[in-house]
C-alpha positions as semicolon CSV with decimal commas, in nm:
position;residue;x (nm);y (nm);z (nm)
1;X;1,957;-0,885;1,739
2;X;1,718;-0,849;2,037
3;X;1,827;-0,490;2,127
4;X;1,761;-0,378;1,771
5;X;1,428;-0,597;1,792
6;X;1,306;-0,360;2,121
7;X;1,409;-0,129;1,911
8;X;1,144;-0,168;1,632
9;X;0,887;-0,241;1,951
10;X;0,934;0,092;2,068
11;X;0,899;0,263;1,777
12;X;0,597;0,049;1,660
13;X;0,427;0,075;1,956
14;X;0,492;0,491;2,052
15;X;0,398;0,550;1,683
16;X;0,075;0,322;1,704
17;X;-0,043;0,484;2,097
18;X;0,035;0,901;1,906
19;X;-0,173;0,775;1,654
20;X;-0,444;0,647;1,913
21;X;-0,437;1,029;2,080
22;X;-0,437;1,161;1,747
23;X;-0,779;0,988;1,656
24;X;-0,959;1,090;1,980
25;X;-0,802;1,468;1,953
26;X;-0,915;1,477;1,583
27;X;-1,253;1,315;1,732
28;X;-1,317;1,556;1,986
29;X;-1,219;1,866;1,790
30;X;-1,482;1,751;1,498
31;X;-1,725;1,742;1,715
32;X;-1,704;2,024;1,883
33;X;-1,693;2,205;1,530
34;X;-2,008;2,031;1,433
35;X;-2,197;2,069;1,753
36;X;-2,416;2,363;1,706
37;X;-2,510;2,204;1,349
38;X;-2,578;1,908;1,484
39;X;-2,878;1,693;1,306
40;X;-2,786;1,942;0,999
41;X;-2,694;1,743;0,672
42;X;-2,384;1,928;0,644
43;X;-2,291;1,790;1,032
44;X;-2,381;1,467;0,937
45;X;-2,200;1,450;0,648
46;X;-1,861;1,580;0,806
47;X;-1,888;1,342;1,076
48;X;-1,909;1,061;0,839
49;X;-1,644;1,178;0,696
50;X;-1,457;1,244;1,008
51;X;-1,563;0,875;1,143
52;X;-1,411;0,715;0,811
53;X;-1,098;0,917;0,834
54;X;-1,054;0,798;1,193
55;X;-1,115;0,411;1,083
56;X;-0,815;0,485;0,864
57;X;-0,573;0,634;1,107
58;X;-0,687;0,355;1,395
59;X;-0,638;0,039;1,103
60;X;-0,264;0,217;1,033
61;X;-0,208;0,239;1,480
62;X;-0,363;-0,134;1,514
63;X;-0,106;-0,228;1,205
64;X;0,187;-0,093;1,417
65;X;0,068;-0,254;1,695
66;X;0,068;-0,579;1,551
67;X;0,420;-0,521;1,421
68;X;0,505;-0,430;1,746
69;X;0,324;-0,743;1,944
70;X;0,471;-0,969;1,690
71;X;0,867;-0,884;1,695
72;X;0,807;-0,894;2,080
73;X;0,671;-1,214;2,009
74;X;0,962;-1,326;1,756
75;X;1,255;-1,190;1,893
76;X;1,192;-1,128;2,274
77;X;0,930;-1,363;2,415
78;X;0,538;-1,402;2,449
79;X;0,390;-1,098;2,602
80;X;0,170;-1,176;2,894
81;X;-0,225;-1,127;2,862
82;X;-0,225;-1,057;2,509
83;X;-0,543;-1,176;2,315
84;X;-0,513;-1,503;2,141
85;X;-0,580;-1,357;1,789
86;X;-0,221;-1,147;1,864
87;X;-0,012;-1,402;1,948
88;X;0,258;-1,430;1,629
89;X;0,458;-1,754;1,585
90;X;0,672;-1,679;1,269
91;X;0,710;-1,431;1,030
92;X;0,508;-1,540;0,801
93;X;0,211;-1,486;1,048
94;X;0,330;-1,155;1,143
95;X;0,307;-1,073;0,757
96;X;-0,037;-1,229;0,728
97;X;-0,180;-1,069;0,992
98;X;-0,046;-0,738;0,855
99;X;-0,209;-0,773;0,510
100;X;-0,510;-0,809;0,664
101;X;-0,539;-0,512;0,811
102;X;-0,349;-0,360;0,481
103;X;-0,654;-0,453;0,282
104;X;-0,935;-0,330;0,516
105;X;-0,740;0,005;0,515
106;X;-0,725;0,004;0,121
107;X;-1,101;-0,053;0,137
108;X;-1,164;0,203;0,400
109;X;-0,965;0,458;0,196
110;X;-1,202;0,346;-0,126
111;X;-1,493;0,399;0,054
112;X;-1,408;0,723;0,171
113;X;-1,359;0,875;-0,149
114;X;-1,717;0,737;-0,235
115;X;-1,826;0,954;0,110
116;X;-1,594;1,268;-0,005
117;X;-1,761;1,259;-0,374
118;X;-1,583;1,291;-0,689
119;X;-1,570;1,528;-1,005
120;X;-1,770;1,214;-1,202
121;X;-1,849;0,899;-1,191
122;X;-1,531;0,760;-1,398
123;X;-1,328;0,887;-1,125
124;X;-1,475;0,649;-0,884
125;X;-1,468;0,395;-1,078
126;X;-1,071;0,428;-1,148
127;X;-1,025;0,449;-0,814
128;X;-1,236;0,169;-0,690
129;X;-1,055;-0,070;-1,027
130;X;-0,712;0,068;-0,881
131;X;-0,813;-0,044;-0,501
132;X;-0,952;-0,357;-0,618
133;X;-0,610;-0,436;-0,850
134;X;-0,436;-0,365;-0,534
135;X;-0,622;-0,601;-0,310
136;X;-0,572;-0,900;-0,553
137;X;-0,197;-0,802;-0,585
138;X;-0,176;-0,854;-0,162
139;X;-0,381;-1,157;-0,218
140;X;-0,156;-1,288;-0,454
141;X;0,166;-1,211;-0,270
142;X;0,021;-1,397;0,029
143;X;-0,063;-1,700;-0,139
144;X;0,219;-1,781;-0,332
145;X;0,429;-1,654;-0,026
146;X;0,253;-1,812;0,224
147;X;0,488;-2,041;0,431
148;X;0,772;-1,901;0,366
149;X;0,974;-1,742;0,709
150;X;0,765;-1,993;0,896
151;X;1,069;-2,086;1,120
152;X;1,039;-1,925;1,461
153;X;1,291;-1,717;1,633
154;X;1,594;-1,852;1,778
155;X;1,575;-1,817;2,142
């Protein structure tokens, strides 16, 4: 069970630094398209757009590494000098930390669309009722699951 538990660590945690170098890649490359505009509205605009796109990808790479940190945690043992806010005990705090960082991205995405701009207004608001319906569906899936998987991983 531990082999296929490195396993998941691996993949979590290659997936989660890619998606780190693919942020600062994407960074670099909009700003170097954008830096004779600079101070433009256009320029501004796309790097606002390019800054909220990035907060997406990094909340998806800091999800993966939390998966990763916390089956290390579960199945393997406590990693050394890892902050105190990463250190998992159970399951079910490997799942809450994860729908935190589920719900910022589903608000991050939202807001984004604001930034991109829609056909009309009733767009927006479909979205934003749809993002909103989502984030009380997570909310109430970790309340009335909160608890469960609390045992901690047989050593």
């Amino acid at each position: 069970m531990r082999f296929l538990a490195v396993l998941g660590v691996i993949s979590s945690s290659l997936l989660a630094v890619a998606l780190f170098v693919a942020a600062i890649a994407r960074t670099v490359i909009d700003i170097w398209a954008n830096l004779g505009l600079f101070g433009t509205k256009e320029a501004v605009k796309q790097l606002l757009i390019s800054g909220i796109e990035q907060a997406d990808v990094l909340l998806v790479a800091v999800a993966l590494l939390i998966v990763g940190f916390g089956l290390y945690t579960l199945f393997i043992g406590t990693p050394t000098n890892a902050p105190r806010w990463l250190k998992i005990t159970s399951l079910s705090e490997l799942k809450s930390k994860l729908t935190d960082v589920i719900v910022v991205a589903i608000f991050v995405k939202f807001f984004s669309q604001a930034v991109y701009g829609t056909e009309n207004m009733q767009d927006l608001l479909m979205r934003g009722a749809a993002s909103g319906l989502m984030i009380v569906a997570v909310a109430i899936f970790g309340m009335t699951h909160s608890g469960r998987g609390d045992q901690k991983s047989p050593d």
